[in-house]
Biotite code that builds the C-alpha atoms (Angstrom):
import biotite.structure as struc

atoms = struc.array([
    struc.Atom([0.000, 0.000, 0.000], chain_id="A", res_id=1, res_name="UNK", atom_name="CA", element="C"),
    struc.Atom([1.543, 3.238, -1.047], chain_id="A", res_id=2, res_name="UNK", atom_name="CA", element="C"),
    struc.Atom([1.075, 6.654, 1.317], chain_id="A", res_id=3, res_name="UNK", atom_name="CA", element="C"),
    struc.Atom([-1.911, 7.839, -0.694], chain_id="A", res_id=4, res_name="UNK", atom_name="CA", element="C"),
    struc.Atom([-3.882, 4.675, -0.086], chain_id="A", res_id=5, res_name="UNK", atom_name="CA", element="C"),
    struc.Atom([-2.949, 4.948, 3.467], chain_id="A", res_id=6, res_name="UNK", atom_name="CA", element="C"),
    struc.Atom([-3.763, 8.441, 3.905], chain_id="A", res_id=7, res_name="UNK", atom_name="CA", element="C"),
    struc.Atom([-7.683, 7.640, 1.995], chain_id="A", res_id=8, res_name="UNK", atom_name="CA", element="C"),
    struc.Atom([-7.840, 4.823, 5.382], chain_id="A", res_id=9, res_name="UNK", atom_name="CA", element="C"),
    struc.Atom([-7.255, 7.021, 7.764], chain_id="A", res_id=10, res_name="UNK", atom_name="CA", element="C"),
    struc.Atom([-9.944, 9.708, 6.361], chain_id="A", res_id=11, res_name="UNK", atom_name="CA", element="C"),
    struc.Atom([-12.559, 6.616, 5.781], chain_id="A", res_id=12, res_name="UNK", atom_name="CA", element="C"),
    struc.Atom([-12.004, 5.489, 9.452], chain_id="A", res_id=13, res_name="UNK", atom_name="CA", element="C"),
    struc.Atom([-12.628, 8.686, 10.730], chain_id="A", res_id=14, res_name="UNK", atom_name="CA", element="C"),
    struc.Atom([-15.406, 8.788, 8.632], chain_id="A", res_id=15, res_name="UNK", atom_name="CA", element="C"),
    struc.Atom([-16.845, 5.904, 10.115], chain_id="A", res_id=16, res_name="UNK", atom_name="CA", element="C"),
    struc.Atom([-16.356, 6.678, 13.174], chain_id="A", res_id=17, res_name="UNK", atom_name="CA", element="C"),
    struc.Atom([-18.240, 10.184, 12.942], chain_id="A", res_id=18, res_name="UNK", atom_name="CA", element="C"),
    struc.Atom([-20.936, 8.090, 11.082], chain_id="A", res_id=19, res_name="UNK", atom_name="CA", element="C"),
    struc.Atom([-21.129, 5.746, 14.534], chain_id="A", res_id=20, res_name="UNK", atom_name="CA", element="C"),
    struc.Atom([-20.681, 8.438, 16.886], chain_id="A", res_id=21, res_name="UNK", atom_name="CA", element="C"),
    struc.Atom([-23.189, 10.359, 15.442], chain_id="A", res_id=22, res_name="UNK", atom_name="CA", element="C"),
    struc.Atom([-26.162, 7.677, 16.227], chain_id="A", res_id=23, res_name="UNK", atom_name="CA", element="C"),
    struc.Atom([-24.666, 7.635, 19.777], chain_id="A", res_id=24, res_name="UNK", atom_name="CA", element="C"),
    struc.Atom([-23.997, 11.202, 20.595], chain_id="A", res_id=25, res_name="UNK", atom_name="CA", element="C"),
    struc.Atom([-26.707, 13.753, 19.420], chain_id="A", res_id=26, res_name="UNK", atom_name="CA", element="C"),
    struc.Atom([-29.101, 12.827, 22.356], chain_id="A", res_id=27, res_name="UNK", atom_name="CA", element="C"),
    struc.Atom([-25.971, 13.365, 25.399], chain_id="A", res_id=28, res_name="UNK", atom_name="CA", element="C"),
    struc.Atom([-24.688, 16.476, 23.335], chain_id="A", res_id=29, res_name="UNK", atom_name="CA", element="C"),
    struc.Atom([-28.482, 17.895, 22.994], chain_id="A", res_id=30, res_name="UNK", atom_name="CA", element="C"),
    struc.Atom([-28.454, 17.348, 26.875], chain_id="A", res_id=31, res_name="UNK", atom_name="CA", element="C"),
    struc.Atom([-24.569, 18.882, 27.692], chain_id="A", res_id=32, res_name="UNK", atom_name="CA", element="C"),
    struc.Atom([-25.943, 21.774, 25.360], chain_id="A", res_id=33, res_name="UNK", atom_name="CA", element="C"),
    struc.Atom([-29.135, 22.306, 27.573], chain_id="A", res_id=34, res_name="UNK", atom_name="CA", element="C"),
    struc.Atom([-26.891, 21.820, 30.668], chain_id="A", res_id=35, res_name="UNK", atom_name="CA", element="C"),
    struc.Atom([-24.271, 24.721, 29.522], chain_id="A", res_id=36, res_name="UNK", atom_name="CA", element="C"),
    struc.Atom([-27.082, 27.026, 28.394], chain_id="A", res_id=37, res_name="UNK", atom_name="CA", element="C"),
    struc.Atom([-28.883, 26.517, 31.647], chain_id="A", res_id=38, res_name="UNK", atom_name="CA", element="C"),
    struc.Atom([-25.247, 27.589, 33.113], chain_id="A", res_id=39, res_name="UNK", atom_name="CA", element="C"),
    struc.Atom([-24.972, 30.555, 30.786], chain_id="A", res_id=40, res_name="UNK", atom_name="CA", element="C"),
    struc.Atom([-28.486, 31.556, 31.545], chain_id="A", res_id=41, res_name="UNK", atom_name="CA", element="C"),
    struc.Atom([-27.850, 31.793, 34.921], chain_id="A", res_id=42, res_name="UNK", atom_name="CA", element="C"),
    struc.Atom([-24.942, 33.987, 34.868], chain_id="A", res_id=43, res_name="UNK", atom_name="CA", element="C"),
    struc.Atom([-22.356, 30.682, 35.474], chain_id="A", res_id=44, res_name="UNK", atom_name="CA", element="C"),
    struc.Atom([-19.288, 30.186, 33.184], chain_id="A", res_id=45, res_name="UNK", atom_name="CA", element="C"),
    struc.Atom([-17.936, 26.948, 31.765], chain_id="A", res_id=46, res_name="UNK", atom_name="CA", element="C"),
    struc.Atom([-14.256, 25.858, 32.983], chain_id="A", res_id=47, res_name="UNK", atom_name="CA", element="C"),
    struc.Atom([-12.628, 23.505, 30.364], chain_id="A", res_id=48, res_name="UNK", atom_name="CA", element="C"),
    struc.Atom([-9.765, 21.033, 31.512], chain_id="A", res_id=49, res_name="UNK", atom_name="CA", element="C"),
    struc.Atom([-7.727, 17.846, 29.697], chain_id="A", res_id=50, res_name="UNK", atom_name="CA", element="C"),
    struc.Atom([-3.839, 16.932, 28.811], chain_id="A", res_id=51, res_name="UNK", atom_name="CA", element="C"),
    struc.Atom([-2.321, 16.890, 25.783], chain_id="A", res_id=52, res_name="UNK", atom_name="CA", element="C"),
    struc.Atom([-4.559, 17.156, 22.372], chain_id="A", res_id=53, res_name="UNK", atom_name="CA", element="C"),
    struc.Atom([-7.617, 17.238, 25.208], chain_id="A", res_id=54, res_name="UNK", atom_name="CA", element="C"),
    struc.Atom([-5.951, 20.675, 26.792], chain_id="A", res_id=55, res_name="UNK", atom_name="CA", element="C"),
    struc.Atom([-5.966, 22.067, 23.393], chain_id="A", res_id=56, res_name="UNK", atom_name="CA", element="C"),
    struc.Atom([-9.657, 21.185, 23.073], chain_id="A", res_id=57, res_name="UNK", atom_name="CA", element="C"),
    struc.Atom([-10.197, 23.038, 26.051], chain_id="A", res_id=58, res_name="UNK", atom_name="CA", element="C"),
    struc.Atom([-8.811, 25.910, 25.006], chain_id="A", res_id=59, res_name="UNK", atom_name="CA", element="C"),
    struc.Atom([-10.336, 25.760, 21.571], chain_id="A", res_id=60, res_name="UNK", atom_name="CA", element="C"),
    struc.Atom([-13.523, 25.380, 23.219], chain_id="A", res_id=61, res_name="UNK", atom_name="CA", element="C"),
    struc.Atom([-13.213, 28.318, 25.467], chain_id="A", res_id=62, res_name="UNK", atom_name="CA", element="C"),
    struc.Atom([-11.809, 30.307, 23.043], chain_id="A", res_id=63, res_name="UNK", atom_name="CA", element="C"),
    struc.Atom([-14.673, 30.175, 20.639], chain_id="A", res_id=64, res_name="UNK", atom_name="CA", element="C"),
    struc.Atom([-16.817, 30.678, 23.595], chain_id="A", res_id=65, res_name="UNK", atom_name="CA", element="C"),
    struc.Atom([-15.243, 33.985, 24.861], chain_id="A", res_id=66, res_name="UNK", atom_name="CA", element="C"),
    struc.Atom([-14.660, 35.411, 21.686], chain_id="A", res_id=67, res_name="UNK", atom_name="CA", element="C"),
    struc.Atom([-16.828, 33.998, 19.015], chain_id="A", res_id=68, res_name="UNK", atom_name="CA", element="C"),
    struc.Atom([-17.916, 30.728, 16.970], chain_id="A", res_id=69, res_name="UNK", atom_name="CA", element="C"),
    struc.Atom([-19.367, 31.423, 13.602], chain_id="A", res_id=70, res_name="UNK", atom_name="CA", element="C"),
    struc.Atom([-21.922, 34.039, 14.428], chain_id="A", res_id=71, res_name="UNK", atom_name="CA", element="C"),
    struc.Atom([-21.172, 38.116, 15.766], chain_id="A", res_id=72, res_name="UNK", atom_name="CA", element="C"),
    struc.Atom([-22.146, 38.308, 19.618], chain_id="A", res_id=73, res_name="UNK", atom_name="CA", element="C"),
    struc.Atom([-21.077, 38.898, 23.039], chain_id="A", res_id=74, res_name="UNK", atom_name="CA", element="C"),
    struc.Atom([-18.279, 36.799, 24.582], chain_id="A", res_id=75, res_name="UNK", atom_name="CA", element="C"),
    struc.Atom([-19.369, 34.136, 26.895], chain_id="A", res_id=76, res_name="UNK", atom_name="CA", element="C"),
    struc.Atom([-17.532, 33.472, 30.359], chain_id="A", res_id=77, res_name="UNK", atom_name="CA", element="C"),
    struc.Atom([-15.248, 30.411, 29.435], chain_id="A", res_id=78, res_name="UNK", atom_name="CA", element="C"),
    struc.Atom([-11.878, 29.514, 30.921], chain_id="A", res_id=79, res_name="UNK", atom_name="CA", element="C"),
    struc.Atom([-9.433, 26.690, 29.909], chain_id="A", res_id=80, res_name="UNK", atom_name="CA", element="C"),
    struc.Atom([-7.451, 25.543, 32.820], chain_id="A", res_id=81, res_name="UNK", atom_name="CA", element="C"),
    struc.Atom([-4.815, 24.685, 31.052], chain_id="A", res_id=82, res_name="UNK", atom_name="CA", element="C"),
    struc.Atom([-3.153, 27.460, 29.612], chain_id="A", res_id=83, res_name="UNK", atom_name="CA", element="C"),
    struc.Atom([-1.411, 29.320, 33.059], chain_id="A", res_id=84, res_name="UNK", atom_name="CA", element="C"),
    struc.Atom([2.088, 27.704, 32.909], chain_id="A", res_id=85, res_name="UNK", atom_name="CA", element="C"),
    struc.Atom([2.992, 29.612, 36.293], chain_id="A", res_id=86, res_name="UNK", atom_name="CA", element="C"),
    struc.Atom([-0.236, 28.124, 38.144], chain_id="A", res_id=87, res_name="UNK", atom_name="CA", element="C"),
    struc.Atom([0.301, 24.663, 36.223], chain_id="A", res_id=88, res_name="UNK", atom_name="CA", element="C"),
    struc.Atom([4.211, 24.525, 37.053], chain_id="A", res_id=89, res_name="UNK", atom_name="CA", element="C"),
    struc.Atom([3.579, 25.443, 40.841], chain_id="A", res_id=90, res_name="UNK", atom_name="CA", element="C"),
    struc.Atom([0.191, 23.093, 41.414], chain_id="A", res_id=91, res_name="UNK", atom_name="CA", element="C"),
    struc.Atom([2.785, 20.142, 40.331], chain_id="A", res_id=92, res_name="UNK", atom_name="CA", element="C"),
    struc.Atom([5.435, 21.165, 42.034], chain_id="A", res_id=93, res_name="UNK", atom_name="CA", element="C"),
    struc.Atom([4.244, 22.429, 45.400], chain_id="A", res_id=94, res_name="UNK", atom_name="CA", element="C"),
    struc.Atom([1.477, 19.535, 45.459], chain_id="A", res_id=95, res_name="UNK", atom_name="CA", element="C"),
    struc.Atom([1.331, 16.996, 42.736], chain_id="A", res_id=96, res_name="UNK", atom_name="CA", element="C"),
    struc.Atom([0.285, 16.969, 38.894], chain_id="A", res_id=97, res_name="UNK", atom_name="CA", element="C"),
    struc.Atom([-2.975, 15.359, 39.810], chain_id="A", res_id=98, res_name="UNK", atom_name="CA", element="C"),
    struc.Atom([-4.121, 18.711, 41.336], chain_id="A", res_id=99, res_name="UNK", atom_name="CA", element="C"),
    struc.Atom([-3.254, 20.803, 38.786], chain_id="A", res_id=100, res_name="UNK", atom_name="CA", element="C"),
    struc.Atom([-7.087, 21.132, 37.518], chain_id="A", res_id=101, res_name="UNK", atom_name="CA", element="C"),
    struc.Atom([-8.927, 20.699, 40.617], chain_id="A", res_id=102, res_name="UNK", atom_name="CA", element="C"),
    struc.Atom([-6.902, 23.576, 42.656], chain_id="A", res_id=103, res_name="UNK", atom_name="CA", element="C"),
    struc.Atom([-7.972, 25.664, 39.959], chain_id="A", res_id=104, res_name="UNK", atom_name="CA", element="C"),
    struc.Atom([-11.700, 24.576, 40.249], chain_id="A", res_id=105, res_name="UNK", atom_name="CA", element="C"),
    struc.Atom([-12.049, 25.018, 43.914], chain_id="A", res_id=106, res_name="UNK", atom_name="CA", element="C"),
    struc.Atom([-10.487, 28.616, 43.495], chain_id="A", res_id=107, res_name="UNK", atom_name="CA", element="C"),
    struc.Atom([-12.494, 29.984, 40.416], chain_id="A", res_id=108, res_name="UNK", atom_name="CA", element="C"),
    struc.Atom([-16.140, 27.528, 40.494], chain_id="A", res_id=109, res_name="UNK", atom_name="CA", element="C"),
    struc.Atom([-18.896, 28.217, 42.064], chain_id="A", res_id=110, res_name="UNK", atom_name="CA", element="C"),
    struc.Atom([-22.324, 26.647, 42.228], chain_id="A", res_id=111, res_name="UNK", atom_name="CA", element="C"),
    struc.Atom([-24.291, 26.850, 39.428], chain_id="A", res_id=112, res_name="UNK", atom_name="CA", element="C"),
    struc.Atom([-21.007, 26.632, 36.803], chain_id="A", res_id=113, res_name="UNK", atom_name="CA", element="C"),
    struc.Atom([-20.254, 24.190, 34.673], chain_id="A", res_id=114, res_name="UNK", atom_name="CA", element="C"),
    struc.Atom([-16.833, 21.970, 34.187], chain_id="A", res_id=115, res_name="UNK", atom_name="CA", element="C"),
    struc.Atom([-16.449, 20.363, 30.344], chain_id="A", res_id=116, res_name="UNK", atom_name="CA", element="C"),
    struc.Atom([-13.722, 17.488, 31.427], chain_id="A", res_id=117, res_name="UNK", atom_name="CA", element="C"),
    struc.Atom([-12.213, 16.031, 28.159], chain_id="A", res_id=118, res_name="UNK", atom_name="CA", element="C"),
    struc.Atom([-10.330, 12.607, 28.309], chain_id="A", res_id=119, res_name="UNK", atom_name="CA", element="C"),
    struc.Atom([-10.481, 10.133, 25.619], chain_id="A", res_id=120, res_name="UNK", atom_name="CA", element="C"),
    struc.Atom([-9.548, 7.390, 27.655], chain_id="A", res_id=121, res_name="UNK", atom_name="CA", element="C"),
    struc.Atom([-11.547, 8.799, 30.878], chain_id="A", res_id=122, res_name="UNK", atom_name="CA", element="C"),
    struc.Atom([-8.401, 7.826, 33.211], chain_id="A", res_id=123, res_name="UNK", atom_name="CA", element="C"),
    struc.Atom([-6.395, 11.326, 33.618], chain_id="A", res_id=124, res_name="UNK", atom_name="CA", element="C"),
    struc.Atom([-6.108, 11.135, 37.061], chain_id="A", res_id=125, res_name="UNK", atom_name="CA", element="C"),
    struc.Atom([-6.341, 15.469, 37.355], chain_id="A", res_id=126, res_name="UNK", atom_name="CA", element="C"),
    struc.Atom([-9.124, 15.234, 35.203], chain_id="A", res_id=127, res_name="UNK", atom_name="CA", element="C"),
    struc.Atom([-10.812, 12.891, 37.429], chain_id="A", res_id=128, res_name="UNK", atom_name="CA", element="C"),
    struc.Atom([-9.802, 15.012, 40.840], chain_id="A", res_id=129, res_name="UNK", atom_name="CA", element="C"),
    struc.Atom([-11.234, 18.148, 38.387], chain_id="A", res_id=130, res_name="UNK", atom_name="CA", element="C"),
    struc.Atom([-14.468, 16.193, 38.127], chain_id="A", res_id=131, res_name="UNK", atom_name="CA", element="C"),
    struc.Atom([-14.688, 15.686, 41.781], chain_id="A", res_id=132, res_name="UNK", atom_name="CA", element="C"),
    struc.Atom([-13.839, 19.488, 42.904], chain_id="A", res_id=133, res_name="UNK", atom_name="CA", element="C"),
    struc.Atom([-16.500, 20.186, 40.903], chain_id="A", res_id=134, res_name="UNK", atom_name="CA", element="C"),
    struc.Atom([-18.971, 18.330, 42.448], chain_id="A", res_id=135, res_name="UNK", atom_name="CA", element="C"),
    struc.Atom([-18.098, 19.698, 45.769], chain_id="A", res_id=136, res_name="UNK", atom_name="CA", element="C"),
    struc.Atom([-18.488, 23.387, 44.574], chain_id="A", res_id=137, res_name="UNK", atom_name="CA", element="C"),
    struc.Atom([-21.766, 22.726, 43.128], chain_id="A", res_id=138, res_name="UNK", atom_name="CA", element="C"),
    struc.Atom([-20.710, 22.329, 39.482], chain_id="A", res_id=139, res_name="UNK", atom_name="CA", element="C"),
    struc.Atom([-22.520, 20.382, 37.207], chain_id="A", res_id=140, res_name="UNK", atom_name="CA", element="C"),
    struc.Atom([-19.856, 18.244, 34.476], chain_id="A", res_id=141, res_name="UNK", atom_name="CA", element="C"),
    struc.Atom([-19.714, 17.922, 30.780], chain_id="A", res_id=142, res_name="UNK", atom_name="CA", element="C"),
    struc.Atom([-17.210, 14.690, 30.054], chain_id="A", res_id=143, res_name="UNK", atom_name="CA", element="C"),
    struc.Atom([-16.336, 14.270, 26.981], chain_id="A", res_id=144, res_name="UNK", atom_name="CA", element="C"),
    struc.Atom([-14.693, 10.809, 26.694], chain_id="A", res_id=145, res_name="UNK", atom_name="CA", element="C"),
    struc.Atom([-14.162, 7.964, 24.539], chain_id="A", res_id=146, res_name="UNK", atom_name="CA", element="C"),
    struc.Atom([-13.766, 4.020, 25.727], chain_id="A", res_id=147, res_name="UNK", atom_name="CA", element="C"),
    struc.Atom([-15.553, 2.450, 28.442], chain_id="A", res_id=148, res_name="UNK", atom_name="CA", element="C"),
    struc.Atom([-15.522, 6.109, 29.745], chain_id="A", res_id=149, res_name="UNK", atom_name="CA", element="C"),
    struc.Atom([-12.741, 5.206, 32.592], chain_id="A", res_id=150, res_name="UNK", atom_name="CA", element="C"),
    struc.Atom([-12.758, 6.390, 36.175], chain_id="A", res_id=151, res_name="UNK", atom_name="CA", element="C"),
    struc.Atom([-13.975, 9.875, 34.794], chain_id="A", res_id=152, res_name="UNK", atom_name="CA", element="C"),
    struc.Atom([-17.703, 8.588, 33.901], chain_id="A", res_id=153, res_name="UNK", atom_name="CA", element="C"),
    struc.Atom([-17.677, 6.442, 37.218], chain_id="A", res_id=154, res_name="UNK", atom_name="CA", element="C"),
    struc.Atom([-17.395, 10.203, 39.044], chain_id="A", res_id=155, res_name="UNK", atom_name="CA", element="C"),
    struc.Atom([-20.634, 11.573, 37.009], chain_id="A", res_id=156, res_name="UNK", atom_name="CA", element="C"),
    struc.Atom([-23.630, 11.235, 39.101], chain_id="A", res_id=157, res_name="UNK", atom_name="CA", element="C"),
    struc.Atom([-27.370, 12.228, 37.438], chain_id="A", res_id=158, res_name="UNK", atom_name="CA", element="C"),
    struc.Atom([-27.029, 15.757, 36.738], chain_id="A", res_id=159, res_name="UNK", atom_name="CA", element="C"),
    struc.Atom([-24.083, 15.549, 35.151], chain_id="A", res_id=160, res_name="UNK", atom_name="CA", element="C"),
    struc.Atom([-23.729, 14.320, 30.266], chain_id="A", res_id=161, res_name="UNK", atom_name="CA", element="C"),
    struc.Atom([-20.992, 12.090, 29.647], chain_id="A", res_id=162, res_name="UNK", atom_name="CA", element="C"),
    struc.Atom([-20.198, 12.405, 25.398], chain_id="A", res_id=163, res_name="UNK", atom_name="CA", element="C"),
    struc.Atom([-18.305, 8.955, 25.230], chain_id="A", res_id=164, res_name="UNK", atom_name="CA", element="C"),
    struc.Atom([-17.045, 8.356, 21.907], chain_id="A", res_id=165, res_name="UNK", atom_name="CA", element="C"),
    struc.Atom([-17.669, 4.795, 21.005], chain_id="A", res_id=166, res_name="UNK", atom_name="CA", element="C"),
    struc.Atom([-13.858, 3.969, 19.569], chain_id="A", res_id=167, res_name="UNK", atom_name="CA", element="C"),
    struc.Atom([-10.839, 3.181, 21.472], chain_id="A", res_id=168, res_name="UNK", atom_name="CA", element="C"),
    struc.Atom([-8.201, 4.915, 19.130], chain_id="A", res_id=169, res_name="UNK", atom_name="CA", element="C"),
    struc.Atom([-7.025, 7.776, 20.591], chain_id="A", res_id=170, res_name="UNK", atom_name="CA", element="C"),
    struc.Atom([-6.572, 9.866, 17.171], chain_id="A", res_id=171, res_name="UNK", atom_name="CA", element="C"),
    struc.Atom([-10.717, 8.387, 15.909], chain_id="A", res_id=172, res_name="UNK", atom_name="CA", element="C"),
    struc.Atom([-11.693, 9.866, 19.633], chain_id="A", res_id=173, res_name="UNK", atom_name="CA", element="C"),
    struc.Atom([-10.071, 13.462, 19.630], chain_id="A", res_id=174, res_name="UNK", atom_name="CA", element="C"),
    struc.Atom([-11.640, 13.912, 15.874], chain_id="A", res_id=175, res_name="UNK", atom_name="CA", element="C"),
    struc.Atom([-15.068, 13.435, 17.252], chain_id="A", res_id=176, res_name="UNK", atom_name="CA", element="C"),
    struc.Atom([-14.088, 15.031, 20.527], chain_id="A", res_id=177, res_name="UNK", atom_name="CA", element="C"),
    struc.Atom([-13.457, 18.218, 17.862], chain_id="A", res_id=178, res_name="UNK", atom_name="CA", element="C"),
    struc.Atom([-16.544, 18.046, 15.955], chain_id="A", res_id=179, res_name="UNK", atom_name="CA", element="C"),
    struc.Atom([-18.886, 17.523, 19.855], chain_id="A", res_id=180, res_name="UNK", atom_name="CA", element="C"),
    struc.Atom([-17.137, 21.252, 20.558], chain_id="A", res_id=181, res_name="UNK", atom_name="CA", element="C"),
    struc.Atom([-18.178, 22.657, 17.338], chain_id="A", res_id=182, res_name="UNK", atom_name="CA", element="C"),
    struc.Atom([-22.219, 21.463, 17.671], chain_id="A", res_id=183, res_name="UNK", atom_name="CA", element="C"),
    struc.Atom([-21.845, 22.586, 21.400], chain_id="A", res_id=184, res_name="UNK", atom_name="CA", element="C"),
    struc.Atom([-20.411, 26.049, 19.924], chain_id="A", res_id=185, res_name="UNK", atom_name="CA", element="C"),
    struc.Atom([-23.012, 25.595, 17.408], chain_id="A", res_id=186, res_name="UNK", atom_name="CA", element="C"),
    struc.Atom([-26.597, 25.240, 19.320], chain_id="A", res_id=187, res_name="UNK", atom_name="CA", element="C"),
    struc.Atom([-25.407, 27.417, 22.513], chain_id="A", res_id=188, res_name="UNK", atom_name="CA", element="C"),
    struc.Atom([-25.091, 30.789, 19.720], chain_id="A", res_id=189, res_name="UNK", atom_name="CA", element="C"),
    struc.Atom([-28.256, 29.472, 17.549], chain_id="A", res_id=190, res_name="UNK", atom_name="CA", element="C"),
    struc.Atom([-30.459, 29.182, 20.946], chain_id="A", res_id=191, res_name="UNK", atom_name="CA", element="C"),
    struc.Atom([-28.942, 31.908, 23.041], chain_id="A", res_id=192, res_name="UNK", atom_name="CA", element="C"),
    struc.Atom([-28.632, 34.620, 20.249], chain_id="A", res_id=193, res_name="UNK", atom_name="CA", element="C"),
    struc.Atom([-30.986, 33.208, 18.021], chain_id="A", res_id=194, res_name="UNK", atom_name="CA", element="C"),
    struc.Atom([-32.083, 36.703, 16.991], chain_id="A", res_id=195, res_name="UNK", atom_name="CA", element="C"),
    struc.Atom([-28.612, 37.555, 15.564], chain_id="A", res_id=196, res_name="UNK", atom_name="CA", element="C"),
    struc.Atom([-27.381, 37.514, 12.212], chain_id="A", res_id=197, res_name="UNK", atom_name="CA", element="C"),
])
């Protein structure tokens, strides 16, 4: 098989894994959407957490909250924890790494905000501690995950959406992971500022 071939496999597997996905997912994502409007409504902001390709999600996520998606309208409150290299660097030094997210979420959550967690395999241990600060400031929890959902989705309790991707490859999951942000991004400007152009 030469690279061309190879590179045509890897867009038809992510194309059939967006074409599973998308069976699975639209009811949880119509549900995290309802949950982050309810947040916005209420004058709450969204804190976004995860390592690696998941932090960047984060901070694509907020960023197209804060400043804008598609659509011209006010910035919504959205924060990625993952982007303060002097808080990160002290949290893991002074503590440990698994506290780098929930030291942050016990300082800037309060009840009635919302934390999107983002883990494709569910098992970041500081995404899990995230998940559980949040709970104890009164934060409901968007986790978007992929797998069986790991220790992450055993955290969630009723009033909490997990998005769980149904593949295990890391690269299928973070593609989807992409594409839940943008129809989050998506509904939460076409319901909140449905009036706008």
């Amino acid at each position: 098989m030469n690279i061309v071939d190879e590179i045509r496999d890897l867009f038809s597997a992510s194309i059939e894994t967006k074409r599973a996905a998308r069976e699975v997912l639209a009811e949880p994502l119509a549900h995290a959407v309802e949950l982050m409007i309810a947040t916005l409504g209420q004058g709450g902001k969204i804190l976004a957490c995860g390592n690696g390709g998941s932090a960047a999600d984060a901070q694509h996520f907020a960023s197209e909250l804060l400043n804008r998606f598609e659509r011209e309208r006010p910035g919504l409150p959205a924060v990625a924890l993952t982007t303060d290299s002097s808080t990160l660097t002290s949290i893991a030094n002074d503590y440990a790494y698994e506290e780098v997210f929930a030291k942050q979420v016990r300082a800037l959550g309060r009840s009635g905000d919302c934390l999107l967690a983002i883990s494709t395999s569910g098992n970041s241990a500081n995404v899990s501690r995230a998940i559980a600060a949040a709970h104890e400031q009164g934060m409901r929890v968007v986790l978007l995950s992929g797998r069986d959902g790991g220790e992450s989705a055993r955290l969630l309790d009723s009033n909490d959406v997990e998005v769980r991707v149904p593949a295990d490859s890391t690269a299928r999951v973070q593609e989807v992971h992409l594409l839940a942000i943008h129809c989050l991004c998506d509904r939460i400007d076409a319901i909140l500022f449905a009036d706008a152009p």
